[in-house]
C-alpha positions as CSV (number, residue, x, y, z in Angstrom):
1,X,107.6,45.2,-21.4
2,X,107.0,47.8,-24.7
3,X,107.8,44.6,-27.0
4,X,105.2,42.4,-25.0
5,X,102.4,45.0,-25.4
6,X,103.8,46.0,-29.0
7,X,103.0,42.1,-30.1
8,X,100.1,41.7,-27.8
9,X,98.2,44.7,-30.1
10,X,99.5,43.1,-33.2
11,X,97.2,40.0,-32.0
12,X,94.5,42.1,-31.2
13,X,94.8,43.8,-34.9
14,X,95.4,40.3,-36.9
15,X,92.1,38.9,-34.4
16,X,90.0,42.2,-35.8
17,X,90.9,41.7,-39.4
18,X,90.1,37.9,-39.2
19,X,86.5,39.1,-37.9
20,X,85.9,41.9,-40.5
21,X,87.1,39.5,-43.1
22,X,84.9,36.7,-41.9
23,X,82.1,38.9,-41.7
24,X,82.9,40.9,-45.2
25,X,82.8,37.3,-46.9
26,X,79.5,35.9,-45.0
27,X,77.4,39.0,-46.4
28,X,79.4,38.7,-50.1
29,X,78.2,35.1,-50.3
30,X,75.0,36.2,-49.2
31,X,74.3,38.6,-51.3
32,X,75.6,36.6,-54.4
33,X,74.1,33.5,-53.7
34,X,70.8,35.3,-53.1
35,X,71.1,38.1,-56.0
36,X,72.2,34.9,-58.3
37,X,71.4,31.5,-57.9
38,X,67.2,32.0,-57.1
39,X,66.7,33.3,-60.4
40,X,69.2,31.3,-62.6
41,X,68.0,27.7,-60.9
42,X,65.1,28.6,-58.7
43,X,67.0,27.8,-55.2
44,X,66.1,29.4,-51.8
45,X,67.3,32.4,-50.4
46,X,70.3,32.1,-47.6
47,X,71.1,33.6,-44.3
48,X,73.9,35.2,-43.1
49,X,75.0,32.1,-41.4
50,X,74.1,29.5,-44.0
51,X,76.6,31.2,-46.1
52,X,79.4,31.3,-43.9
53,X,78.4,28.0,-43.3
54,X,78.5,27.6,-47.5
55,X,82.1,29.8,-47.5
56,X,83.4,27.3,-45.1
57,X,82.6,24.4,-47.1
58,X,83.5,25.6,-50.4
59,X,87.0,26.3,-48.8
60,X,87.2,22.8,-47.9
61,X,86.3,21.3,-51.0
62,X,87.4,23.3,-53.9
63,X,89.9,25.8,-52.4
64,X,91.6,24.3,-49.2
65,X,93.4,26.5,-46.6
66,X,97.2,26.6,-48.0
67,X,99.1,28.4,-46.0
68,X,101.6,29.9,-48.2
69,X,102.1,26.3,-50.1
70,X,100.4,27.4,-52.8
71,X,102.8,30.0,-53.9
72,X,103.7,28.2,-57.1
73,X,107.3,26.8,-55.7
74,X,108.5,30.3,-54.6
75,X,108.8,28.6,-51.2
76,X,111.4,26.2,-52.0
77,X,113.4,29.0,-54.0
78,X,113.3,31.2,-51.0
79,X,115.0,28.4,-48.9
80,X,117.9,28.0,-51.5
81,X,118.4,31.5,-51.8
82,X,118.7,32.0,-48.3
83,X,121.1,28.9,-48.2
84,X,123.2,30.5,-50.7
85,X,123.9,33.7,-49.0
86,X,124.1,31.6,-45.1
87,X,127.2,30.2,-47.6
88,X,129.0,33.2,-48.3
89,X,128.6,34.9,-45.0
90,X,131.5,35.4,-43.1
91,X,131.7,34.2,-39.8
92,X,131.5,37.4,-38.0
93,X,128.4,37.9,-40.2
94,X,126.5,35.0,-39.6
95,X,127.2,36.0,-35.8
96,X,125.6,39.4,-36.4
97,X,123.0,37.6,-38.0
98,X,121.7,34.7,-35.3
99,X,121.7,37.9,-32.9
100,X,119.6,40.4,-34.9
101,X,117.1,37.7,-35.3
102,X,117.3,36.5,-31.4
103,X,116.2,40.2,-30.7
104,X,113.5,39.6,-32.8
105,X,110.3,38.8,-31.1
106,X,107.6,36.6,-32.9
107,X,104.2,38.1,-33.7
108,X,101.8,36.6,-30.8
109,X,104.4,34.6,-28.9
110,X,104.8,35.6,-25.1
111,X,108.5,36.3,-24.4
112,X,110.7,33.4,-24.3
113,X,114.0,32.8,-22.7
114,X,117.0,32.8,-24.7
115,X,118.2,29.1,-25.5
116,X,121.0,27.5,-23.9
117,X,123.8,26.9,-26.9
């Protein structure tokens, strides 16, 4: 029951920093669209909203939401490195291994029941 509640306040934490982060950028763009772009090129002033709204889109367009692909190929060297020391385990350490990471409980994923091997 501890781990449940343990990862069900690590959602609650991750939930509150997406919010403050959402809300952090919406008044950056804001306030540099609005400090910037009137007086360079004589364009309107924004709301809050409009530039979330102008975040969002830029995201989209020009930035894209990677999800740890963009991590100039360090992803692939992770999964050979990983493979190369699975290789030299032993077999009582590979054992030792698959159980440490069964006790392991995800971040935001109700308990599941073990697997049947």
């Amino acid at each position: 029951m501890r781990g449940n509640r343990f990862s069900i306040w690590k959602c609650v934490k991750i939930a509150l920093f997406v919010v403050v982060a959402t809300v952090v950028f919406g008044f950056v763009v804001r306030a540099l669209w609005n400090g910037l772009m009137p007086v360079l090129f004589g364009l309107h002033t924004i709301t809050f909203w409009q530039a979330l709204g102008l975040f969002l889109l830029s995201k989209i367009l020009f930035g894209g939401f990677h999800h740890g692909k963009h991590d100039g190929g360090r992803g692939r060297q992770w999964k050979q490195d990983m493979k190369q020391r699975w290789e030299g385990m032993s077999a009582e350490e590979r054992e030792k291994f698959r159980a440490g990471m069964r006790e392991r409980k995800g971040w935001c994923r109700p308990d599941r029941p073990e697997p049947i091997a």
